[in-house]
DOBA-479345 format. One record per residue: residue in three letters; z, x, y of N, C-alpha, C, O, CB in turn. Coordinates in steps of 0.2 Angstrom, whole numbers, padded with zeros to 4 digits, always signed. Each point is the difference from the previous one (the first is absolute). Glycine has a CB too. Layout:
N
ALAZXYZXYZXYZXYZXY ...
***
This chain:
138
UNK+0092+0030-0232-0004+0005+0003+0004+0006+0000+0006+0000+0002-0012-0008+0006 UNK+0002+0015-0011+0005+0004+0000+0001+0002+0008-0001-0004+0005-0002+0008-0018 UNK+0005+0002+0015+0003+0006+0004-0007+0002+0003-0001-0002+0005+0014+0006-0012 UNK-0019+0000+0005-0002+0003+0000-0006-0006+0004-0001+0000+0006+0007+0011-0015 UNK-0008-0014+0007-0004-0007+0001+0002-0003+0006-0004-0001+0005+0003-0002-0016 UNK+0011+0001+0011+0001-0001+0007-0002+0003+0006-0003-0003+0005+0010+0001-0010 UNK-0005+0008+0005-0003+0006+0004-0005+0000+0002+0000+0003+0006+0006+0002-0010 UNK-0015-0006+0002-0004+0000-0001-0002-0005+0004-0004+0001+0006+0006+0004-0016 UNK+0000-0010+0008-0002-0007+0005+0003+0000+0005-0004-0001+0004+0003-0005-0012 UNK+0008+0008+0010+0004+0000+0004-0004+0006+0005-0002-0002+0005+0012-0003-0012 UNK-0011+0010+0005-0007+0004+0004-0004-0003+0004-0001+0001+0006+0001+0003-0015 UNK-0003-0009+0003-0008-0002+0002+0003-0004+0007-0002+0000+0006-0007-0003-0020 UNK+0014-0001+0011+0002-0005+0008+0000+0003+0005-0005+0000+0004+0012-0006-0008 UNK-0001+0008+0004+0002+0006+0009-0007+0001+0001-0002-0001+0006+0015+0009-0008 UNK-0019-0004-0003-0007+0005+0004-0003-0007+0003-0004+0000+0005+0001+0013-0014 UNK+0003-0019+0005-0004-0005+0006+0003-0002+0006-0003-0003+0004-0003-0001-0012 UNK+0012+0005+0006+0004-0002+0005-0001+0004+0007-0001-0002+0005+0009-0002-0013 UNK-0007+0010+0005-0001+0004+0008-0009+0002+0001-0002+0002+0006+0016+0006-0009 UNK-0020-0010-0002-0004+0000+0003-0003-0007+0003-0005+0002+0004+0005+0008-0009 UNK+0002-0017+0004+0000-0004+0003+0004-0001+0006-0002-0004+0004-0001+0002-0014 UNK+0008+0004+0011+0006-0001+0007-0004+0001+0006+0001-0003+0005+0010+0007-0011 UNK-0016+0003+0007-0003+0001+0006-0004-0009+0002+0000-0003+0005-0001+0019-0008 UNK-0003-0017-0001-0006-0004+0000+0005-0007+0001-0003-0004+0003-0007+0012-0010 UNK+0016-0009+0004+0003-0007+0002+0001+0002+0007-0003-0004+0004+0011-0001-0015 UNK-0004+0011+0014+0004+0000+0006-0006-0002+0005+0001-0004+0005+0010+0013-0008 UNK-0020-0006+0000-0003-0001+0006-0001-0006+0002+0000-0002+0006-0004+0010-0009 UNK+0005-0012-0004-0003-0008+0001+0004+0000+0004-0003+0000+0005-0002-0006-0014 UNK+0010+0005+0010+0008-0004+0005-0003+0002+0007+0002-0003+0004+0011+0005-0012 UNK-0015+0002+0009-0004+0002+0007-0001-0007+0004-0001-0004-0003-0005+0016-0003 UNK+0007-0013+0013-0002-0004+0003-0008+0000+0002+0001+0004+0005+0010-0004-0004 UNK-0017-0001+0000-0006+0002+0002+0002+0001+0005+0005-0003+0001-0013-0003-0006 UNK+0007+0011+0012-0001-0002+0006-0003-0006+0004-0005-0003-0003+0005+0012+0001 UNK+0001-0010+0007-0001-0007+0002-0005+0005+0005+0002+0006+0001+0010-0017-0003 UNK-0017+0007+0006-0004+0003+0005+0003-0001+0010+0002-0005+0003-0012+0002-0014 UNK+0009+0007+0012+0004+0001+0008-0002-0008+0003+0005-0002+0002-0007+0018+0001 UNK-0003-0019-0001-0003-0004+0000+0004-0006-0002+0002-0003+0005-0011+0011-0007 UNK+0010-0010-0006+0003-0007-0001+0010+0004+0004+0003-0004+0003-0014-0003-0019 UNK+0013+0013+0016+0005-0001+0003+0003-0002+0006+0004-0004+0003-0007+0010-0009 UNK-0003-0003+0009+0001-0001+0010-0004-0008+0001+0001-0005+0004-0003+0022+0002 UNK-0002-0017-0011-0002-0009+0000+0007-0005+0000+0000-0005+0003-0013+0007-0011 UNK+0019+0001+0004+0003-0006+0000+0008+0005+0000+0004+0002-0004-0015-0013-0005 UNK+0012+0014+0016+0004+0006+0001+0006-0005-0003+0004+0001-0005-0009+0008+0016 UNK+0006-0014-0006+0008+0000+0000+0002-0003-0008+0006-0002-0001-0005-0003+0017 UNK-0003+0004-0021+0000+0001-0008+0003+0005-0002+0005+0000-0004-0014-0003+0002 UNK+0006+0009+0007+0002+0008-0006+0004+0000+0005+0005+0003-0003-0014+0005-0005 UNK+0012-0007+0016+0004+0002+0002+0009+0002-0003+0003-0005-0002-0014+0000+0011 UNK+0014+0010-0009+0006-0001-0004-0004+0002-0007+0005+0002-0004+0003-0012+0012 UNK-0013+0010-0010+0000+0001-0008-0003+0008-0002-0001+0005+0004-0002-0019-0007 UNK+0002+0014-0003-0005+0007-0002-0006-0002-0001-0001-0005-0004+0010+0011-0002 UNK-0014-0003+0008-0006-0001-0002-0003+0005-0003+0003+0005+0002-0004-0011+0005 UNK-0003+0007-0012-0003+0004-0001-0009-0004+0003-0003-0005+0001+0013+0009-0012 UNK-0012+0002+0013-0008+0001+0002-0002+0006+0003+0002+0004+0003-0001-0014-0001 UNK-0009+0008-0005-0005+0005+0001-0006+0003+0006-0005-0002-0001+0008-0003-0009 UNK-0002+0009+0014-0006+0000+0004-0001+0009+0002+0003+0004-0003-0001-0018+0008 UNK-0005+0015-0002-0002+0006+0003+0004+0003+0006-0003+0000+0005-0006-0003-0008 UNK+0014+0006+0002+0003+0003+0003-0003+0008+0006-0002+0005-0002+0008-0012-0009 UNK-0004+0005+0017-0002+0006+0005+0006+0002+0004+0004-0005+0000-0016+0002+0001 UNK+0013+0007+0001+0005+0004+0002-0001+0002+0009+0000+0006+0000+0001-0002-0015 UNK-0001-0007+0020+0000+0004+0007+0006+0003+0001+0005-0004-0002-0013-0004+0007 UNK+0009+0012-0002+0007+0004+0003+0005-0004-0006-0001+0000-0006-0002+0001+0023 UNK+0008-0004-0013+0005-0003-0004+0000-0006-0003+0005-0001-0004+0001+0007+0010 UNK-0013-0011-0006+0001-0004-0002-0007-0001-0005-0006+0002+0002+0016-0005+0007 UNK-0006+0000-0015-0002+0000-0006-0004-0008-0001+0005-0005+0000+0006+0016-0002 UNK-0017-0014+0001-0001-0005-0001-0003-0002-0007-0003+0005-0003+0003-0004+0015 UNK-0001-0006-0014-0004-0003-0008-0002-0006+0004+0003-0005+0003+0005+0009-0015 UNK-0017-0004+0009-0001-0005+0003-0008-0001-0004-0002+0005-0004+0010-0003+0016 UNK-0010-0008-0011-0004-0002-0005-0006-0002+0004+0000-0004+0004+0010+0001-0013 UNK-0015+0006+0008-0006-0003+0003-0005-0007-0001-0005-0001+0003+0005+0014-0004 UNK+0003-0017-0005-0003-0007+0000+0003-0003+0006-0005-0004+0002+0002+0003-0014 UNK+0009+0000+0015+0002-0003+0004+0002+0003+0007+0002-0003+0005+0002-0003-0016 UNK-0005+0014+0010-0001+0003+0007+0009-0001+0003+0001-0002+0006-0017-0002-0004 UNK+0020+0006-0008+0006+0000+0003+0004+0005-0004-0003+0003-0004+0002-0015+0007 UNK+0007+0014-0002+0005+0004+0000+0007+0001+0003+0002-0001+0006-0011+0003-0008 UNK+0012+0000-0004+0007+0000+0000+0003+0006+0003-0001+0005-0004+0001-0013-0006 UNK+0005+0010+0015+0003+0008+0000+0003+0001-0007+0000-0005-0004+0004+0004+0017 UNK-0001+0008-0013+0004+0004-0009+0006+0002+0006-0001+0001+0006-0011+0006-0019 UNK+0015-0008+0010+0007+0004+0004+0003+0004-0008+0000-0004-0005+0005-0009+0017 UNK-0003+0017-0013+0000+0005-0005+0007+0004+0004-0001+0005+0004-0015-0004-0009 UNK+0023-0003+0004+0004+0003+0000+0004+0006+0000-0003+0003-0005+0000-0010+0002 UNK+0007+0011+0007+0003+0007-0007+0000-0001-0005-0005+0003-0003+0013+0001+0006 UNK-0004-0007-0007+0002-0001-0008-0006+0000-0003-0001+0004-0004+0012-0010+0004 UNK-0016+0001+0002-0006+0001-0007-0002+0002+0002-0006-0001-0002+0004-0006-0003 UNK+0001+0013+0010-0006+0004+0002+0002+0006-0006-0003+0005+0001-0001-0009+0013 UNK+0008+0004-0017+0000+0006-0004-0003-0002-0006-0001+0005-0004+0010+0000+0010 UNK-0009-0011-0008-0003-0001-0005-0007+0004-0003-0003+0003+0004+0009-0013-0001 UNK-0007+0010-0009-0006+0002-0002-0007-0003+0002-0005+0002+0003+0013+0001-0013 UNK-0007-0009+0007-0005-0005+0003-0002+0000+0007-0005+0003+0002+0009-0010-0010 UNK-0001+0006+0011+0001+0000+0007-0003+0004+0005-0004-0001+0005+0014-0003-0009 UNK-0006+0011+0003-0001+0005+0004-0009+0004-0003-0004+0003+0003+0020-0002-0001 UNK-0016-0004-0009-0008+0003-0001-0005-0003+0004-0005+0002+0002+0006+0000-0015 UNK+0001-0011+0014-0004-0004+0003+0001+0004+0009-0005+0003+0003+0008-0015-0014 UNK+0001+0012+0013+0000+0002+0006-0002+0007+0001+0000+0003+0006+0008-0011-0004 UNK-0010+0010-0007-0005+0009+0001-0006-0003+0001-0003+0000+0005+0010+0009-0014 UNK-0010-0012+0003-0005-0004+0000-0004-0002+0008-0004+0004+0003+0011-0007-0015 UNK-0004-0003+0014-0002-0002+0007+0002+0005+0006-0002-0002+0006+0004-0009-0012 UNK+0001+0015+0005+0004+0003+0008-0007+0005+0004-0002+0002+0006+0019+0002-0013 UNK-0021-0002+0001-0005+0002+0003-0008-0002+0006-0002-0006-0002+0010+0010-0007 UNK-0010-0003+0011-0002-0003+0004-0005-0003-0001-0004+0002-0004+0009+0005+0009 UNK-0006-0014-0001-0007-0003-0005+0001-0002-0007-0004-0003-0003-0004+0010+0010 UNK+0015-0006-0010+0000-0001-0007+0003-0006-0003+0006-0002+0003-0005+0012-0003 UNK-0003-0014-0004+0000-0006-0003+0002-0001-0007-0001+0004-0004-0007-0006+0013 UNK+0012-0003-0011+0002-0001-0006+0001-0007-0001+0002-0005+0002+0003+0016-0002 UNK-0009-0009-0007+0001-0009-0005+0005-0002-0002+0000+0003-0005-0008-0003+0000 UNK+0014-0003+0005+0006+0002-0001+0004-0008-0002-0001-0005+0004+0000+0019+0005 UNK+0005-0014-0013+0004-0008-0002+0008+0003+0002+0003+0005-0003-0012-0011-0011 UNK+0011+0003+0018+0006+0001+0004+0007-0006-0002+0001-0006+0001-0011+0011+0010 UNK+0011-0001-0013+0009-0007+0000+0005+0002+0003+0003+0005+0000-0004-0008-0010 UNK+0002-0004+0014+0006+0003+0005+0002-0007+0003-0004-0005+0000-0002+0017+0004 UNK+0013-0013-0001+0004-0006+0005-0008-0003+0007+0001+0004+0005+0017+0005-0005 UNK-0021-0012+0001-0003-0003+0003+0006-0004+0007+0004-0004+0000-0013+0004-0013 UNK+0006+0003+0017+0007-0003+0006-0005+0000+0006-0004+0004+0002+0017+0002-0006 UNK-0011-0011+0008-0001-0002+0007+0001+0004+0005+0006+0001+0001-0002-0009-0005 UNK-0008+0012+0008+0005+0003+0005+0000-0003+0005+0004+0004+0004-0005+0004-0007 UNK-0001-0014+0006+0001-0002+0007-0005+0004+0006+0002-0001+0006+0010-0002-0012 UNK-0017+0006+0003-0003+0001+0004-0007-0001+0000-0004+0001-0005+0013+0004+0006 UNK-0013-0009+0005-0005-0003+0000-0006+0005-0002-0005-0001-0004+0011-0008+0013 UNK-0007+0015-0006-0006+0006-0002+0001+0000-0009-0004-0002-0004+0005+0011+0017 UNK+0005-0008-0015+0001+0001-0007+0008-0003-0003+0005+0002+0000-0013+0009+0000 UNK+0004-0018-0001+0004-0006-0001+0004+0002-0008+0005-0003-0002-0015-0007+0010 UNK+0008+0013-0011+0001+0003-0009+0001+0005-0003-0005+0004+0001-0002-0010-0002 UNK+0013+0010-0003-0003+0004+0000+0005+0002-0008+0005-0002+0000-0010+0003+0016 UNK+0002+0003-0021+0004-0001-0007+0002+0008+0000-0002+0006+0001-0006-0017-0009 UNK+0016+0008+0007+0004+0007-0003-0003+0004-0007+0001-0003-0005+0010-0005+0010 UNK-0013+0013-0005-0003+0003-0006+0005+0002-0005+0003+0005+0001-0011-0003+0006 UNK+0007-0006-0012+0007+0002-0008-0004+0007-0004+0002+0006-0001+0002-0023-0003 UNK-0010+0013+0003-0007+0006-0003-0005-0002+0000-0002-0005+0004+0007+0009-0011 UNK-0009+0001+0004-0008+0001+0002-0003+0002-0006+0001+0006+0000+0001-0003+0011 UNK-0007-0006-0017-0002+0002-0004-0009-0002+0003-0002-0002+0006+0015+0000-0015 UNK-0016+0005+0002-0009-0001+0000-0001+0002+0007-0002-0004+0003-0001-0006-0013 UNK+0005+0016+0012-0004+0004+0008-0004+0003-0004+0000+0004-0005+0008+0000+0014 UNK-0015-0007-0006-0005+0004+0000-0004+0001+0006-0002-0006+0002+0002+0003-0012 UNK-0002+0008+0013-0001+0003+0006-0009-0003+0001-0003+0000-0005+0013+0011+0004 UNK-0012-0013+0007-0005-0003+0001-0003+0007+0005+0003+0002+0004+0001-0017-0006 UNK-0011+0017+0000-0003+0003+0005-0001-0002+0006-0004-0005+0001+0002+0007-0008 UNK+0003+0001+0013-0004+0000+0008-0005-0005+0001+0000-0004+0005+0001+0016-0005 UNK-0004-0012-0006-0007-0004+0004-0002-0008-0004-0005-0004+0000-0002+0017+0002 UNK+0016-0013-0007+0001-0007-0002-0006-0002-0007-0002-0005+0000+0006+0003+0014 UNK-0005+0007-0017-0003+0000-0007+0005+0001-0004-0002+0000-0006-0007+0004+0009 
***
């Protein structure tokens, strides 16, 4: 194989390489799990990371995701440090307003608080696929 042929092919590699690598990393993705099978079987994920999906609303300071087949919900506790994130802080622009809702897949530490009104509540790592739900739930 000459020099010029190497190169050529060596080319071709690296460009599927780098246009294949997005679409492998997505596959490694974990699905979201539903709020629902979480809090169905809490003491599982307590201590772990969950990823999951639901509708996010925002009252004063506290932040909830919660899923309407099972009519349940988890508190978001969202930190200093990742609130400066990109993800993060777009998400919390998103919800801060009033009456405003968001479809939103949340990964974060899943922890206990020991308190009976809000027995659950997940540390927020990030926040991808916000999409803002209208007022009247259309």
């Amino acid at each position: 194989m000459n020099v010029p042929t190497f190169i050529r092919a060596t080319g071709v590699v690296l460009g599927l390489a780098c246009v294949t690598s997005p679409a492998m990393a997505r596959g490694d993705e974990t699905p979201p799990d539903s709020i629902c099978t979480v809090l169905g079987t809490a003491a599982r994920y307590v201590g772990t990371t969950v990823t999951v999906r639901g509708v996010a609303t925002s009252e004063g300071k506290v932040t909830t995701l919660a899923d309407a087949q099972c009519k349940s919900g988890v508190a978001l506790s969202i930190d200093e440090g990742n609130s400066h994130k990109r993800d993060v802080s777009s998400f919390r622009r998103v919800i801060s307003g009033k009456n405003a809702r968001a479809d939103a897949t949340v990964f974060g530490r899943f922890k206990s608080t020991g308190d009976a009104t809000a027995p659950y509540v997940i540390d927020v790592y990030s926040v991808r696929d916000v999409v803002e739900v209208p007022a009247d739930g259309t």
